[in-house]
N, C-alpha and C positions, 0 to 999 in steps of 0.2 A: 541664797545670795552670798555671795564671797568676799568676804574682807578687806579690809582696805591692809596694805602692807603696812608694818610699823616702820615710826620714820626713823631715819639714820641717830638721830638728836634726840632724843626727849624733849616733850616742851618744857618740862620745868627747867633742866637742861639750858637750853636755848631761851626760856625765858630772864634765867639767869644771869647769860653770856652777853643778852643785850644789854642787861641793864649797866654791864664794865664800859668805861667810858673808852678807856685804853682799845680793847677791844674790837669796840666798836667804830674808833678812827681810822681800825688797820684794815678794817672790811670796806668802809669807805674810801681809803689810801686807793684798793687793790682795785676794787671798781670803777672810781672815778679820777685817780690819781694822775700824772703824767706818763704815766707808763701803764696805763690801762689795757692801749690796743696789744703793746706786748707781754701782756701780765702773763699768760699761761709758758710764753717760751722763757721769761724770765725765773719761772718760779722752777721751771725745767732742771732748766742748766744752771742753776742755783743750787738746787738739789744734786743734782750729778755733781758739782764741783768740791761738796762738799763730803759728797760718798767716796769720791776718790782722794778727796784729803786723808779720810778715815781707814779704808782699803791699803792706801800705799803707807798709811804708815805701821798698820798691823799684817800686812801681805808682803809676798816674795817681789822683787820688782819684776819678774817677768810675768806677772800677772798683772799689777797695779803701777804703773811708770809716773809720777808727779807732772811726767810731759805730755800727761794729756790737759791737764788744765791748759797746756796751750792753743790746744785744737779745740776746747769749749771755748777761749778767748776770742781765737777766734769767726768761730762760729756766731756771738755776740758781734762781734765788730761787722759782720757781714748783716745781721737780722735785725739789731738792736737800736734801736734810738740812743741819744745819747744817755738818757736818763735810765733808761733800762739797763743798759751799759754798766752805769757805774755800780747800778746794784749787784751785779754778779761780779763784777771787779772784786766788790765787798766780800763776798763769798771766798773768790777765788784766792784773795788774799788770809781770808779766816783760814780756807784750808791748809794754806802755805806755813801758815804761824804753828796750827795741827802739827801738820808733817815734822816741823823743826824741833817743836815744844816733846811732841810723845814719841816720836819716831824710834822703831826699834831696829828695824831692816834697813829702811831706805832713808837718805839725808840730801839735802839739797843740796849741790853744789855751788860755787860762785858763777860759775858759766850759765849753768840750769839759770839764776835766779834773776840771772844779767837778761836773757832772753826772757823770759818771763816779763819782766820790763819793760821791755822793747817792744813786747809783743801787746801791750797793755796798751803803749801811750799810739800803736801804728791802729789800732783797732779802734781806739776813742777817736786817733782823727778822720776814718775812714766813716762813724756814724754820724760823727757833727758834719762833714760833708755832705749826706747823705740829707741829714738833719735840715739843711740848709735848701735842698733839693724838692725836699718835702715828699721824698722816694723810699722806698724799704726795700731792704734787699739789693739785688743786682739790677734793680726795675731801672737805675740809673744807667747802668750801660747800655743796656737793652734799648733804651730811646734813643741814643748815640749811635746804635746799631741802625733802627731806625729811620734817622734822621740819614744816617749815610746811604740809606740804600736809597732813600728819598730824592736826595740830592744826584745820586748816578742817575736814577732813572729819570727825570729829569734833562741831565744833561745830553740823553739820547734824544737824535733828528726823529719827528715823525716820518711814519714810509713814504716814500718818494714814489715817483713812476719810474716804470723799468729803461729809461731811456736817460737818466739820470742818477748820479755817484754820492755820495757824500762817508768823509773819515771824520772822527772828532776821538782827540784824543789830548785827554788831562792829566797831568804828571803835578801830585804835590811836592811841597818840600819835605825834605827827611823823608820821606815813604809814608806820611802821613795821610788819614784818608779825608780830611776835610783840608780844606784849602781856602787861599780867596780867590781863584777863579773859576768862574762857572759860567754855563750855558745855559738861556733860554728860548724854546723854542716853539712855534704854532705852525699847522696850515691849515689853511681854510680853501676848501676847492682846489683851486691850480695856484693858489698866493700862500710860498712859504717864506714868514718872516724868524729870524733868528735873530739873539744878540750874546754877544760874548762880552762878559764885564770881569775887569780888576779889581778888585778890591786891593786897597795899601796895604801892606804887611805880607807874609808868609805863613805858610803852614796854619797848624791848629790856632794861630794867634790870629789871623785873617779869616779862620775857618766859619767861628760863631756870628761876623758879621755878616760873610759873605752864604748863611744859611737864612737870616733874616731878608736880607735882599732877595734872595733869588725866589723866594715867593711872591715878595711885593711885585720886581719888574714881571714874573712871570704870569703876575693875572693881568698886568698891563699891556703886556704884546699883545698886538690884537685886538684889544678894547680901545684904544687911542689909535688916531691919525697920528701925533706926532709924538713919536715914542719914548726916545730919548730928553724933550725942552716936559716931557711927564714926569719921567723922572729925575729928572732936574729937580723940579718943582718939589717933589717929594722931599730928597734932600734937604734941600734948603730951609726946608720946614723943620727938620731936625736941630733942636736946641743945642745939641751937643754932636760938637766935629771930631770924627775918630780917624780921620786921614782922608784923604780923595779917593774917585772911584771914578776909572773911566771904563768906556764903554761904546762896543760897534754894533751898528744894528744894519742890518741887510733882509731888503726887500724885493722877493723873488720872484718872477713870474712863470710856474713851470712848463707854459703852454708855449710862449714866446721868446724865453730865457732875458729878456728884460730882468735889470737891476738896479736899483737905488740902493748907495752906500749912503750911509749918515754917523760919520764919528765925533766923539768927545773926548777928545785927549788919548787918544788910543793910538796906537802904533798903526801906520796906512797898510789898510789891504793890498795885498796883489794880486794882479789878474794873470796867470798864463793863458798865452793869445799862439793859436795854434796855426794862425797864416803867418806869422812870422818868428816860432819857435822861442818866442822870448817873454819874460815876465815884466808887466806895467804897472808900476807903482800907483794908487789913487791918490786923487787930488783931496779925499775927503778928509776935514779937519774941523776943529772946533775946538771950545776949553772943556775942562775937566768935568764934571757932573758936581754940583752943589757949592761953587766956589760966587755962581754969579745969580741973580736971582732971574733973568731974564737968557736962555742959552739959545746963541743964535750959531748954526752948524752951516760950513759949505760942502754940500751933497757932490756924490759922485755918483753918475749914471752909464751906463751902456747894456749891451746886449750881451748873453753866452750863446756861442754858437758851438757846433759839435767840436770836438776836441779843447775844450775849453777850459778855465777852470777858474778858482777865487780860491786865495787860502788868507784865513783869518786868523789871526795869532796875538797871546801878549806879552809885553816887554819881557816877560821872565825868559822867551825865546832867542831873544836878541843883544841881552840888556847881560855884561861880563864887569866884575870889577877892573877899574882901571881903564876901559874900553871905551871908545864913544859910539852913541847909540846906531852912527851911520856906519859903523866898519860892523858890528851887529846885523846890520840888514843887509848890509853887501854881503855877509860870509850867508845868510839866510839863499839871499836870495841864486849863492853859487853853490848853495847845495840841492837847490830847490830846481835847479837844473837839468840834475845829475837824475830825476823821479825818470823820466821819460826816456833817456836815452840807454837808462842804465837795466831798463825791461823789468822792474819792480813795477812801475804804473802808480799810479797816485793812491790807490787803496791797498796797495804792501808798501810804498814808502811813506807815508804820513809816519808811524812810528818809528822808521828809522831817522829820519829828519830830525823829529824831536829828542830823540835819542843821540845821536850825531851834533847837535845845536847844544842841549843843556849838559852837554859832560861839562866837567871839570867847574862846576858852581852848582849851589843847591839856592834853588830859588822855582816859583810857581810855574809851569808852565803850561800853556792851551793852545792847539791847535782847531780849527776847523777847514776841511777841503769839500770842497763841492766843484763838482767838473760833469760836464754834460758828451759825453764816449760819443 
């Protein structure tokens, strides 16, 4: 029979070490403490920062540099809770005081020590954000990542029949990749319904409401008959108002090209009508989404026949400081002229249009084209 291994500790050893009260708080600190789940990378780089306190102040510095404490710092500020944080802060600064106190070769400078600082209080804010998140690590961008691929794909049309076009095309503010305008869209059989919503505001500042919506309206399309006075409803339910949200909804019939407009406060669709080469503004209107608790909308209907088209767009396209919203839609609608004659066709000029429309103002902008060839 083969022995058992002798253990690391002795029991008398160890029966000793429990009975220290001191001791015995720092064992339970380690395991149960606030910083349990990072106890092994804390005790890590706790240990490193302190080797290298010892290293740089008895080594040459092209072996041992005191500026690596910066790259432990921040490797904490990347991995660390806040609490965990500050323990190797503790460390990081023992070392510092090392390096100054015994330092034979190498000495800290005032620059070195400025950055050291800086680099202390940028790493604390970046784990109490984190902290706050309930995330570790990069796990916070990464859902941000995410969430934005989420929302692209999304905003893509289901496939269409080959007899049928559709462009959609989203341009945030600043180059930002969330926004407040977004696309949602269904088809069922030969009925494809869309809705293109504004959310108030711009950029990443619109972006986090207009991610919450676009789930809500997007289980909605399609489970409601009346899609928009739905969402409405939602709205208004909302205890707290963070700006208005309008919003077009269009319903298609791909067999027949039948269509029912239905807007809320949203800039009017246009139709390009190919028996008489010219763009027809809709009649469809309504108020805002969540302002009334009752939303009553006047629809717009008609047919697409071949050469046809519907572009759906919001104010960010039309909408210029100092401009009023109608000289907006006129220059819209004279560039929107230019798709057809000018041999680009409606699926190469959709981004030119919007490219052409939004210079010179940074604000959200969405396009949607749908045209039956």
């Amino acid at each position: 029979m083969s022995s058992r291994p002798a253990p690391l500790i002795p029991p008398r050893l160890r029966a000793f070490l429990v009975r220290v009260p001191f001791l015995v708080r720092i064992v339970r600190f380690l395991r149960r403490g606030p910083f349990a789940r990072d106890r092994n990378l804390v005790i890590t780089l706790s240990v490193l920062s302190l080797a290298v306190g010892v290293l740089a102040a008895r080594s040459h510095i092209d072996w041992f540099s005191p500026s690596l404490l910066i790259l432990i710092t921040l490797i904490g500020g990347l991995q660390l809770r806040l609490r965990g944080l500050l323990v190797l802060l503790g460390a990081v600064v023992a070392a510092v005081v090392y390096i100054a106190a015994a330092g034979e070769i190498v000495h800290i400078g005032p620059g070195l020590l400025v950055t050291m600082v800086f680099t202390s209080v940028f790493a604390a804010l970046m784990a109490r954000t984190r902290g706050k998140l309930g995330v570790q690590g990069l796990r916070g961008d990464a859902m941000l990542l995410e969430l934005r691929d989420r929302l692209k794909r999304q905003s893509e049309l289901p496939a269409l029949p080959k007899e049928w076009g559709a462009k959609v095309v989203l341009k945030q503010a600043g180059g930002s990749s969330f926004g407040g305008d977004f696309l949602v869209s269904v088809r069922e059989d030969d009925r494809l319904e869309l809705a293109l919503v504004d959310v108030s505001g711009k950029g990443a500042d619109a972006g986090t409401r207009a991610l919450m919506l676009s789930g809500t309206f997007g289980g909605l399309l399609g489970a409601v008959s009346d899609f928009l006075p739905a969402c409405n409803n939602y709205l208004h339910r909302q205890r707290e108002s963070e700006g208005f949200v309008t919003a077009v909804h269009l319903s298609l019939d791909l067999s027949t090209g039948e269509y029912v407009i239905t807007s809320a406060g949203h800039p009017p669709v246009v139709k390009f009508e190919a028996g008489t080469g010219s763009w027809r503004v809709s009649t469809a209107k309504g108020v805002v989404l969540g302002v009334v608790p009752d939303l009553h909308c006047e629809t717009d209907s008609g047919v697409l026949r071949r050469g046809d088209a519907l572009l759906l767009y919001t104010d960010g396209l039309i909408e210029q400081p100092g401009r009023d919203i109608d000289a907006g839609l006129d220059r819209l609608l004279g560039e929107a002229e230019q798709l057809v004659p000018s041999g680009q066709g409606f699926r190469d000029g959709a981004r030119t249009l919007v490219n052409s429309m939004s210079s010179g103002h940074n604000d959200d902008c969405a396009l949607v084209l749908i045209w039956r060839p």
